[in-house]
N, C-alpha and C positions, 0 to 999 in steps of 0.2 A: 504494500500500500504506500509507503512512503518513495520509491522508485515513480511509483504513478503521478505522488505530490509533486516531485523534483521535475518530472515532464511536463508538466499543466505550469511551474512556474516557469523557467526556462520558456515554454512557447509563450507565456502572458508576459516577458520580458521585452520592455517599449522599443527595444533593437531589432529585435527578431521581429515584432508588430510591424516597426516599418519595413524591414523586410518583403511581407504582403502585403504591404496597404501603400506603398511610394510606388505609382507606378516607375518601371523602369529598375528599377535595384533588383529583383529578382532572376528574371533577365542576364542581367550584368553580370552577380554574381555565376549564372548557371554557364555564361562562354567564357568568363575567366577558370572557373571550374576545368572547362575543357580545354582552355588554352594551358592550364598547369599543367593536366594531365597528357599533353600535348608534347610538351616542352619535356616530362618527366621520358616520357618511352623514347620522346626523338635522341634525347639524350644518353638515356640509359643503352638503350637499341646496341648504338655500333659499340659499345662498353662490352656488353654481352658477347655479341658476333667476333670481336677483336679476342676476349679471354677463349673463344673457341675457335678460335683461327681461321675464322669465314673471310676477316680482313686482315688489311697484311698491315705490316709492322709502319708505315707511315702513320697508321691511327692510332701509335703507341704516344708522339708529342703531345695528343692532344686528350688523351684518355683524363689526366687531374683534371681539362676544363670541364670536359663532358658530363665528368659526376658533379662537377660543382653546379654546373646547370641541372643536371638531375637532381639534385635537391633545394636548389631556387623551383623548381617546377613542382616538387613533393608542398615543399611548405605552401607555394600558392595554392594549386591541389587542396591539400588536408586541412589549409584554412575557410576555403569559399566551402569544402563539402562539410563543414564542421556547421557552415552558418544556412545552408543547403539544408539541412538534416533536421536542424533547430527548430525551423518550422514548422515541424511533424515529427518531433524526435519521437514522442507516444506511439506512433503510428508504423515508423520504422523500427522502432525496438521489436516490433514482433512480427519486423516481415525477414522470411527465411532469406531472400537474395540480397539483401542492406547487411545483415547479421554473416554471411558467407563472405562479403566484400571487407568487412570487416576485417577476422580471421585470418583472409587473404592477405591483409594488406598489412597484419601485424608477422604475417610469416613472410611475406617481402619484406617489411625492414629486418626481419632478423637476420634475414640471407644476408641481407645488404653490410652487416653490422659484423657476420660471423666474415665475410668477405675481408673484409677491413682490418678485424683481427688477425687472421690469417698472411695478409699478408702483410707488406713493411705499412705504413699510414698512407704517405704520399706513393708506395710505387704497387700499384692494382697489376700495371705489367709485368712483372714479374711471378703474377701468374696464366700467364698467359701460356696454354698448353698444357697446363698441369692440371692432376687429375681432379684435386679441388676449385681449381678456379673455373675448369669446364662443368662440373657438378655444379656449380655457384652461378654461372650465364644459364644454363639448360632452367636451374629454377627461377631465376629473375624472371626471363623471357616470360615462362608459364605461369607464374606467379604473377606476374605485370600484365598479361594480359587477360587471365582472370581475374583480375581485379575490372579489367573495363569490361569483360561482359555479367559478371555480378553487378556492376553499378548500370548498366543498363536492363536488364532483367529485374532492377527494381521495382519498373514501373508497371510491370506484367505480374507482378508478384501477389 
């Protein structure tokens, strides 16, 4: 019961109100949404393909930028779908494809996270070809893109 309190406030929060009632802001938020998550895959994409060696080593210079754009694209992403979500957080708490996107997307960062660890901070190239950092693009890949068809099967849900 108090789960359910915390949802009914949250949505009656005059943020989130204007949210639905400014025309226009909802909108905005929902293509910046896609531009995050735009900016996230374009980025991540040749990160993945390069640790499995679909690309060749000139995409090694540029691999630090690409992540760092992939999470300039995660935080825009995780903040419009954060304020997305707000406005029905009640409603999404007990839809099965929002609660799956979820999950997904906490088991994408942890790829992302066990990545990082594993390898030096700043050199992701150096696993490039190795058995874990091809194990670690295979799941991004599929993990990142099941996250965009979980957040579109919301609506169907």
């Amino acid at each position: 019961m108090q789960l359910i309190a915390l949802f009914q406030w949250i949505e009656g929060l005059h943020a989130v109100r204007l949210i639905v009632t400014v025309p226009g802001v909802y909108p905005t938020i929902s293509a910046l949404h896609i531009l995050g998550i735009g900016v996230l895959l374009g980025s991540i994409a040749p990160v993945d393909l390069r640790l499995l060696r679909v690309l060749g080593s000139k995409f090694d210079a540029v691999i630090p930028t690409l992540i760092r754009m992939a999470l300039i694209g995660f935080a825009v992403a995780a903040t419009t779908g954060l304020l997305l979500a707000s406005v029905r957080i009640g409603h999404y708490a007990q839809n099965p494809a929002f609660l799956a996107k979820l999950a997904i997307l906490l088991a994408s960062g942890s790829n992302a996270i066990a990545l990082h660890i594993v390898s030096r901070p700043d050199d992701v190239v150096s696993m490039v070809g190795r058995p874990r950092g091809r194990a670690t693009a295979i799941a991004s890949l599929s993990l990142w893109l099941g996250a965009v068809f979980a957040g579109r099967w919301i609506a169907f849900a």
